[in-house]
C-alpha angles and dihedrals in degrees: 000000000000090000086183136104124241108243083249083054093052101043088051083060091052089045086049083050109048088046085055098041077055110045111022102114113264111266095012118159086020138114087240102048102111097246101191108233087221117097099214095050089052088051091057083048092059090034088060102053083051090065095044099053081049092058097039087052101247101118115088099011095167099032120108112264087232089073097042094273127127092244094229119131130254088269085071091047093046083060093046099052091047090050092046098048096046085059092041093229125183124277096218118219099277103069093124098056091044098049100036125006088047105057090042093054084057095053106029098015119110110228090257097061089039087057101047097040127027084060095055084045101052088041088055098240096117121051114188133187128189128262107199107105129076140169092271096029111057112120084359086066091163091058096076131149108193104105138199126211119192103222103179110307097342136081113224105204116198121181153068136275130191134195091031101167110223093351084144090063098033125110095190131021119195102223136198114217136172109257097167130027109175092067116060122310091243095050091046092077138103132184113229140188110232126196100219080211090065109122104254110042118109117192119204111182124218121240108209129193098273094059094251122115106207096136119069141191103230116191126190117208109187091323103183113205128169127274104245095057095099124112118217105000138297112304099005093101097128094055088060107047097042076060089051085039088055091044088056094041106043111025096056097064099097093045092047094048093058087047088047089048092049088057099042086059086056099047080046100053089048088053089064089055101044120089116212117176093342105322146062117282089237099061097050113113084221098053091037084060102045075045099058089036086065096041093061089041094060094044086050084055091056092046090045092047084047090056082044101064092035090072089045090052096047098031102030095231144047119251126205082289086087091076087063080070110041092050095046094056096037090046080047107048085040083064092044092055088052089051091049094062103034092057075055101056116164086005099059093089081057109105129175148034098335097030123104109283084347090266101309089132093055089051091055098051099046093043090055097060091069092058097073087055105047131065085029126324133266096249088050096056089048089059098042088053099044097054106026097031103034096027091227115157119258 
């Protein structure tokens, strides 16, 4: 495998770099950026990057120009993610329709759907969440409650989702709903785009320890959409959304390896000022190895991601071996948050301005937490690996 990167290749990064260096807002990613307490300032903020990246030609790379996208290929994108992630840049708000809505609608999406919303998304005018977990469907997706009743040309949508990410902000949300339930719970289900306008939906958002609320309750009281807002077909829902949940899963792993480097640079820098039995962490021989143990995991994560887009590239979509990924980094960055704390010791419950790394360490370690339980659990990616990786019988 060639694992390097054409001169063309390598001129468009420096390209990616110097339009970050030059746009990322001042301060951003630090204890002294002025993070507004309101939640919707901080979602104009986000807005914002979103349009930027729009207007500098960084969002859609790979998507085709006749959607709004640059028309480059995923090699592009995967540049653009490390480059992004070295310099920590923002995410934006629509994560979630970049990441997965987009590339279903390319792949499930009629033209007309493609037409009227991957541009708006690009542009940032349309922000969109995702509507598939709820309180009794989280790892058990196909249990869900949450139905759909055709009543002339109109959907009627009843139920209740958790966990919705930015459902506060969102303008959109792409929904999974029971259409069907005398065939098996897995083939009754059908994948819908949802207004959040729509009369009817109530958003609760979700304050979490840390004082943020990026998480919401959404209910749907008799929400009426149109009919053709249905993507791939009536009932194939799963299929669809197995394809979103790949995207999420198997695409993120050479962004995330730059962030998680980013990171491991910092854990390590703290090592070196933090005595334990008489030395700095860094220089035991036990905390240089858990140190070195992490390193080569995260490097097996970029060459992994590599392999990763390489069957995207060559195949056009990810297969169950995308839970292979996303097991390996969530169980990794699950061990850098222990280490973290345990370099710490007696000073890990110390958070704030005097305190050691300001609390980084503590974020790590209680952000990673969350990553065994979305994009699929743990417990989840063992199973699909087992049974449709290893064969094994279920």
């Amino acid at each position: 495998m060639d694992l390097s990167f054409s001169q063309q290749q390598e001129e468009y990064r420096q390209g990616v770099r110097e339009w970050l260096i030059n746009n990322i807002p001042e301060g951003w990613g630090t204890p002294e950026f002025n993070w507004p307490d309101d939640e919707a300032e901080r979602g104009k903020i986000l807005r914002e990057w979103d349009r930027k990246l729009y207007e500098g030609g960084y969002a859609g790379i790979s998507w085709p120009k006749e959607y709004g996208g640059q028309g480059l290929t995923h090699v592009e994108e995967i540049i653009y993610d490390e480059e992004a992630g070295k310099l920590n840049a923002p995410s934006g708000i629509n994560v979630l329709g970049k990441l997965l809505l987009g590339p279903t609608l390319l792949l499930f999406g009629t033209e007309e759907q493609k037409q009227r919303f991957l541009p708006a998304l690009l542009r940032g005018d349309e922000v969109w969440c995702q509507g598939f977990s709820e309180p009794n469907a989280g790892s058990d997706l196909a249990a869900i409650e949450t139905k759909a009743v055709l009543e002339g040309d109109n959907w009627i949508i009843n139920g209740q989702k958790v966990w919705t990410s930015y459902a506060h902000h969102a303008d959109w949300c792409f929904v999974l709903a029971r259409t069907d339930n005398e065939v098996a719970k897995h083939k009754g289900i059908t994948f819908f785009l949802v207004p959040m306008n729509s009369e009817g939906i109530t958003v609760r958002p979700l304050v979490q320890m840390n004082g943020n609320s990026d998480f919401n309750e959404v209910f749907f009281d008799s929400v009426s959409i149109p009919k053709e807002n249905v993507v791939g077909g009536l009932n194939n829902g799963w299929k669809v959304a197995m394809g979103t949940l790949g995207f999420e899963r198997g695409t993120l792993a050479l962004g995330r390896q730059v962030r998680f480097q980013n990171e491991f640079n910092t854990l390590a820098r703290i090592s070196s000022s933090v005595e334990k039995s008489g030395e700095k962490a860094s220089e035991s021989a036990y905390y240089r190895q858990k140190l070195a143990e992490l390193f080569s995991e995260i490097r097996i994560l970029r060459y992994h991601g590599l392999k990763t887009i390489s069957q995207l590239l060559n195949e056009g979509k990810l297969g169950p071996e995308a839970s292979l990924q996303k097991l390996f980094w969530s169980g990794m960055h699950v061990n850098m948050g222990k280490l973290g704390l345990e370099i710490l010791g007696d000073q890990a419950p110390y958070i704030g301005e005097e305190s050691v790394g300001r609390g980084v360490l503590q974020a790590i370690d209680s952000g990673s937490r969350g990553a065994t339980i979305y994009a699929g659990t743990t417990q989840i990616q063992k199973n699909i690996i087992a049974e449709r990786v290893l064969g094994m019988p279920r």
